[in-house]
C-alpha positions in Angstrom: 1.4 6.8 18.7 1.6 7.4 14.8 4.1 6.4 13.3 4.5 8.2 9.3 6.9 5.7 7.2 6.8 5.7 3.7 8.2 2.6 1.8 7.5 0.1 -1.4 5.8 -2.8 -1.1 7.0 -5.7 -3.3 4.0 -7.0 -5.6 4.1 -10.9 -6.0 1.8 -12.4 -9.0 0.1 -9.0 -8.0 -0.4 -9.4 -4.5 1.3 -8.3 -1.2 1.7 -9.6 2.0 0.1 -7.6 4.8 2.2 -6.1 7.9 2.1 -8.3 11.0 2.6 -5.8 13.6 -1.1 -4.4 14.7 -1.8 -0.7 13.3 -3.5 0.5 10.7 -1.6 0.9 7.5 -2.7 3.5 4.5 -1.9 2.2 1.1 -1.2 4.2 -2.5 -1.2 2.1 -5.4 -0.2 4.3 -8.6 -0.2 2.6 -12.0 1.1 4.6 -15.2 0.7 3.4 -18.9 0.8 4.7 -22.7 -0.6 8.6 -21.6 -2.8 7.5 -18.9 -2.0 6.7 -15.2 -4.6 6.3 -12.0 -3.9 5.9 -8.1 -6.2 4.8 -5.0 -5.5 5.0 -1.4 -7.1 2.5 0.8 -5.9 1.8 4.3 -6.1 -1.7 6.2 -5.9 -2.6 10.1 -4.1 -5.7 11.3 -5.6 -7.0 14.9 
């Protein structure tokens, strides 16, 4: 089944806290600053 939720993730000390449910999980960090910004997409599986 796939599931499509989208939702923040809370940063601690720039870090976050994987998902404990098994699944794979896609990921889009998106920084901005001064004129510039960048993103990357990366995607983890929990067993």
């Amino acid at each position: 089944m796939v599931r499509e939720r989208a939702e923040n993730v809370p940063l601690t000390d720039n870090n976050f806290r994987a998902p404990r449910r098994p699944g794979v999980y896609v990921y889009d960090v998106f920084a901005r600053w001064n004129e510039d910004d960048a993103s990357y997409t990366f995607t983890i599986e929990v067993q």
